[in-house]
N, C-alpha and C positions, 0 to 999 in steps of 0.2 A: 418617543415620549414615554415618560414613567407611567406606567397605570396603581394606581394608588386605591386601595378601599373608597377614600370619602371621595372619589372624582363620580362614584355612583350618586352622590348628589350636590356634585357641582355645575349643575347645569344652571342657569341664571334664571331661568323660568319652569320650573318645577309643581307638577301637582302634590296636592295631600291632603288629606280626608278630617277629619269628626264626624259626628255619628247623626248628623242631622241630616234629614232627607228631602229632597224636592225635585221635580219632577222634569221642571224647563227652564233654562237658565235664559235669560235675554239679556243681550250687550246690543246698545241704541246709542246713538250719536251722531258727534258729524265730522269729520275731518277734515279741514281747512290746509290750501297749497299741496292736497295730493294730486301726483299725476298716476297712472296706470288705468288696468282696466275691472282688475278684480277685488273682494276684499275676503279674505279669508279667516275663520276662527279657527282658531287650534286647539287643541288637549294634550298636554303629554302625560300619559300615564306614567305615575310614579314606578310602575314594577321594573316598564322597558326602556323609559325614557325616550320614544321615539315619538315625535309629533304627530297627533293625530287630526287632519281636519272635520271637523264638527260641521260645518256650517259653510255658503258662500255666498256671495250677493254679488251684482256687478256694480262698481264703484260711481254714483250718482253722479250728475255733472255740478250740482250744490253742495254734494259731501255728506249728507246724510247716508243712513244707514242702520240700518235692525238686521243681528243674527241672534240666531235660536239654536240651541244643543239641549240634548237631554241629559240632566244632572242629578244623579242620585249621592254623588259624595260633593266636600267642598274641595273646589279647584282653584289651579291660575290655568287663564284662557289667554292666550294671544292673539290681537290680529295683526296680520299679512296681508301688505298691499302685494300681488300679485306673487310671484316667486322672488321678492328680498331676501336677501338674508336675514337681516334683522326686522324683526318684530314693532310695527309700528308705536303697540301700548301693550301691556299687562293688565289684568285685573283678576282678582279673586270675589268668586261669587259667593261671598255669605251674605247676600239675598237676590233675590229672585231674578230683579232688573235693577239692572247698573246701567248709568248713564258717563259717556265720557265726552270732551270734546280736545280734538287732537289739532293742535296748530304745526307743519309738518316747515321742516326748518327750507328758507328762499334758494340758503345758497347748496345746500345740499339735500335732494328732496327724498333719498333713502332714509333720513333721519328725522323725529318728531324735535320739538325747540321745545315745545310745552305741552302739558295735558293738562285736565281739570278731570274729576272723578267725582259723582253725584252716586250716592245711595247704598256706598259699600267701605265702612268703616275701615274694614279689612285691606281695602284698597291704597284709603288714603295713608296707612302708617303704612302701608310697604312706599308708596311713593314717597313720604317722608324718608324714610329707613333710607335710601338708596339714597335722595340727595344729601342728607349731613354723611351721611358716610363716604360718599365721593368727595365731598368737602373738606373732611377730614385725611383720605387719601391724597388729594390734591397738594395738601400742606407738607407730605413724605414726600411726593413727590420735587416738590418745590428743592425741597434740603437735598434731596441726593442731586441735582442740580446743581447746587453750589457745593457739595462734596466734589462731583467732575472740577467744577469750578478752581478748588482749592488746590486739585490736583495739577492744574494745568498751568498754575500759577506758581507750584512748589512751594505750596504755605506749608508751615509748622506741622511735626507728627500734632503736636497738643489742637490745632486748631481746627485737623481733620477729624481728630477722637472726640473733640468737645460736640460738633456736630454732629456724627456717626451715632453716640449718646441719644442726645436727642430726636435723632431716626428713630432709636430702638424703642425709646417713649413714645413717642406718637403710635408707633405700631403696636407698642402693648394698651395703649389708649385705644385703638380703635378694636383689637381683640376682646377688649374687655365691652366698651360699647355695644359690640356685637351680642354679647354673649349677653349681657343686660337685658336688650333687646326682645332675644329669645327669649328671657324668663319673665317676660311682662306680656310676650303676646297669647293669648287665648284663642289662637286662630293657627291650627295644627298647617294650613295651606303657608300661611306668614311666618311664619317660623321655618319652614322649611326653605325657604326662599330665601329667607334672612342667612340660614347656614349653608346654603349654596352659592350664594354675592360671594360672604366671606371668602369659603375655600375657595371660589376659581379665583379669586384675586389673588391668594393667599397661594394659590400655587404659580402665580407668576414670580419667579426667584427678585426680579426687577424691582418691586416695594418692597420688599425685607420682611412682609410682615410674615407671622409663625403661623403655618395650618394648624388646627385640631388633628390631632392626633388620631391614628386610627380608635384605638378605645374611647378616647373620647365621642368621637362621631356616635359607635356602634350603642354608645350609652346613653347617649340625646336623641336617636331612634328608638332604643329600645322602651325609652321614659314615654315616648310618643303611642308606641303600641299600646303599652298598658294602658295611656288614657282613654285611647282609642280603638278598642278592641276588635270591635266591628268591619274596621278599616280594609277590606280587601287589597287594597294597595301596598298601603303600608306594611302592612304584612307581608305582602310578596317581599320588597325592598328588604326586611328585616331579616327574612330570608335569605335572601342571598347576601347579605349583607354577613350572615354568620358564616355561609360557607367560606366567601373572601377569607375573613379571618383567620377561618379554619387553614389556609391553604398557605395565607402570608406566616402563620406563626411556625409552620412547617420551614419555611426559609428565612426564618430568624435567626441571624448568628451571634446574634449580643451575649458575649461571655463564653464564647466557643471557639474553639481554636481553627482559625481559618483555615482552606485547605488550600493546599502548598499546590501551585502550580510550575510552569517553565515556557516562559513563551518570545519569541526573536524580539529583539530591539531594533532601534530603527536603522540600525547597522546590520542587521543580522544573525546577531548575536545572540547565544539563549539566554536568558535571565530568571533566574527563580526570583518568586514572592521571599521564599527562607532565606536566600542572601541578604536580604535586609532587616534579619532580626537583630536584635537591639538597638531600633531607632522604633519613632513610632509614625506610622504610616496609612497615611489614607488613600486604599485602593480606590481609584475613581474609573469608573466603568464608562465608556462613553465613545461619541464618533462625530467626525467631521460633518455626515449628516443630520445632525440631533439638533435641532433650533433650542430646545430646552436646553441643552448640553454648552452649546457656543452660549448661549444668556450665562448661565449658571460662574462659566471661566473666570469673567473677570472676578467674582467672589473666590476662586480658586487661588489665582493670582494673588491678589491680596491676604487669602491668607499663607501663603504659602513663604512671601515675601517677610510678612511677618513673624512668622514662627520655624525658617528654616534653620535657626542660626540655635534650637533651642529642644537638637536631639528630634525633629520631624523631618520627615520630604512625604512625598506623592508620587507615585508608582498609577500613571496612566496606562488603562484597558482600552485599546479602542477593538470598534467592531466594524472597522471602515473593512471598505474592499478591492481602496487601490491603494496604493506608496503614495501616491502624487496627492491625493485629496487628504490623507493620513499630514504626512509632512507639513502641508501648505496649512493647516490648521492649528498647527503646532506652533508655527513661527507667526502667524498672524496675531494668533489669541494669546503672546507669549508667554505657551508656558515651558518653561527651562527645565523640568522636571525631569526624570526619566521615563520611559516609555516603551510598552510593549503591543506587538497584537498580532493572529495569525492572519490578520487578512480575510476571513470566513464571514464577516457578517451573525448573524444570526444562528451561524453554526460555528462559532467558536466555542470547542471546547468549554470553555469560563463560565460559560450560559447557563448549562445543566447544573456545571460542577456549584456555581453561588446561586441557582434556581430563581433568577431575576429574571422579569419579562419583558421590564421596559428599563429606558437610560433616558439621566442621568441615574444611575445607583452607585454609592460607594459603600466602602467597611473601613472605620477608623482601629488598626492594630495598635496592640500595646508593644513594647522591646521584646515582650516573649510568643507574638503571633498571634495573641487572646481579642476578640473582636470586643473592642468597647462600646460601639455605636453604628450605626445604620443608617444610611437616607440621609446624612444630613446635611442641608443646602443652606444657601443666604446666609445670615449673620449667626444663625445656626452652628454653624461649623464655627465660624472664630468664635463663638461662648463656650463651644464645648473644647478647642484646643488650649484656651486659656484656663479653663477647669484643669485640666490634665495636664498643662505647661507651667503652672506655676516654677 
């Protein structure tokens, strides 16, 4: 999996501060159709991101319930029926006590079906925020659905483009929504939360939509500190958030002449990167183990189909570690491309030499080896090969 700057605050339940102070935060309610035995409150500190629990109660047999944490900054709190994975409700405390009541779904009782939220403003526009936004998702979803659809039926290039189009709207519609969003909330914990939905969604290659960009991110945190001065938290995150920066623009090749390797093909064969100058070429870094890497393929594929014919190909890196799992990847996910890798995993040579730490990662070359672009995935890639393919 790619580690990315803004994945430090893609987490979907995220703390964050202002500068108001209180003492004890209380979340009271009742949750209706829970089964287990425990309920748990959480914290995740913005700096580590690791859940903290605050609080526990044993789960009533009528489903009430009162926990209590001490709260000197504004948070999002979770509770947890016993060890779930998922988090039965969210709320942010910008006041004292919040009331929820959680109706937990018949046919699957890991999952809440509805909640209601009394006495925290803050609360109700994140639960809005999430549902027209799912809503909104839902409707991409829908269309790449009938994109498969189109494809399976062999309709028209024009009938897949005309829809493909309309993806790319919806997705710059909800980016923009989002980001709307963020500049109407007054509540540094909702905001934060709002730009962490986004990015984890937005880093699933499967909705097409486009993350914020590392600067971007680093400049909607850093807008946050300044209003937020106080913010112990934040500041940690902002923190670290510059050294990331500091580390990624180190291994930033855009506009730099890639460095020429030689590595076997699936024949055995050595192949350099420089053999293929004067075409233009997107190094794609990647392995038969990489779940982001096999999502990512068919976006590969399509473009590849599309633009081979137009002075491009793709020069596959894998980081696999056997022939057999290498190969079988190849033919499944077909990509026809060419293909190199030593076989090392994590010690391939390639690692240090492009100082990537996760995959998928590629480098889009120009005919003279000059790196035009970086990272880039989903529909991404075909807007920038169409730029440069004209």
């Amino acid at each position: 999996m790619k580690k990315i700057l803004f994945a430090a605050v893609a987490a979907l339940l995220l703390v964050a501060c202002d500068n108001k102070s209180k003492n004890t935060f209380t979340l009271s309610g009742k949750i209706s159709n829970a089964t287990g035995k425990m309920l748990y409150l959480e914290e995740v500190p913005v700096g580590t991101m690791d859940p903290v629990i605050v609080d526990s109660t044993p789960l009533s047999p009528d489903g009430t319930f009162s926990l209590q944490a001490p709260s000197s900054e504004s948070a999002i709190y979770n509770i947890r029926i016993d060890q779930n994975f998922y988090p039965v409700v969210a709320v942010i405390n910008d006041h004292p006590k919040v009331e929820v009541e959680v109706e937990m779904s018949k046919e699957n009782n890991l999952f809440s079906e509805k909640y209601e939220v009394k006495g925290s403003p803050a609360s109700q526009a994140m639960k809005t925020f999430t549902t027209r936004f799912n809503e909104k998702l839902q409707s991409i979803f829908t269309r790449l659905k009938q994109v498969d659809s189109l494809h399976n039926s062999k309709a028209s290039e024009n009938e897949i483009e005309f829809l493909k189009q309309a993806i790319a709207n919806d997705a710059s519609t909800l980016k923009e929504y989002t980001l709307s969003e963020m500049k109407k909330s007054d509540n540094v914990a909702l905001t934060m939360f709002q730009l962490g939905y986004y990015q984890s969604t937005a880093n699933n290659p499967g909705f097409g939509l486009e993350p914020l960009n590392n600067e971007q991110v680093t400049a909607l945190i850093a807008d946050l500190v300044k209003k937020n001065p106080n913010h112990s938290g934040l500041a940690s995150l902002h923190k670290s958030m510059q050294a990331e920066m500091e580390r990624l623009n180190k291994s930033n090749w855009v506009g730099k002449q890639a460095p020429d390797f030689v590595l076997p093909d699936i024949n055995g064969k050595p192949l350099a990167l420089s053999s293929l100058k004067g075409k233009y070429v997107l190094v794609d870094f990647w392995a038969s183990w990489c779940r982001p890497c096999r999502i990512e393929n068919p976006h590969l594929v399509a473009a590849y189909n599309k633009f081979k014919d137009k002075n491009f190909t793709i020069l596959g890196v894998s980081l696999d570690q056997t022939k057999e799992a290498w190969e079988k990847a190849i033919k499944d996910d077909g990509l026809t491309w060419l293909h190199v890798s030593d076989l090392k995993f994590w010690e391939s040579s390639v690692v240090d030499l492009y100082g990537f730490d996760g995959i998928p990662f590629n480098v889009l070359l120009d005919p003279d080896g000059k790196v035009l672009a970086q990272g880039l995935r989903g529909v991404e890639l075909e807007k920038k090969l169409a730029e440069v393919l004209q």
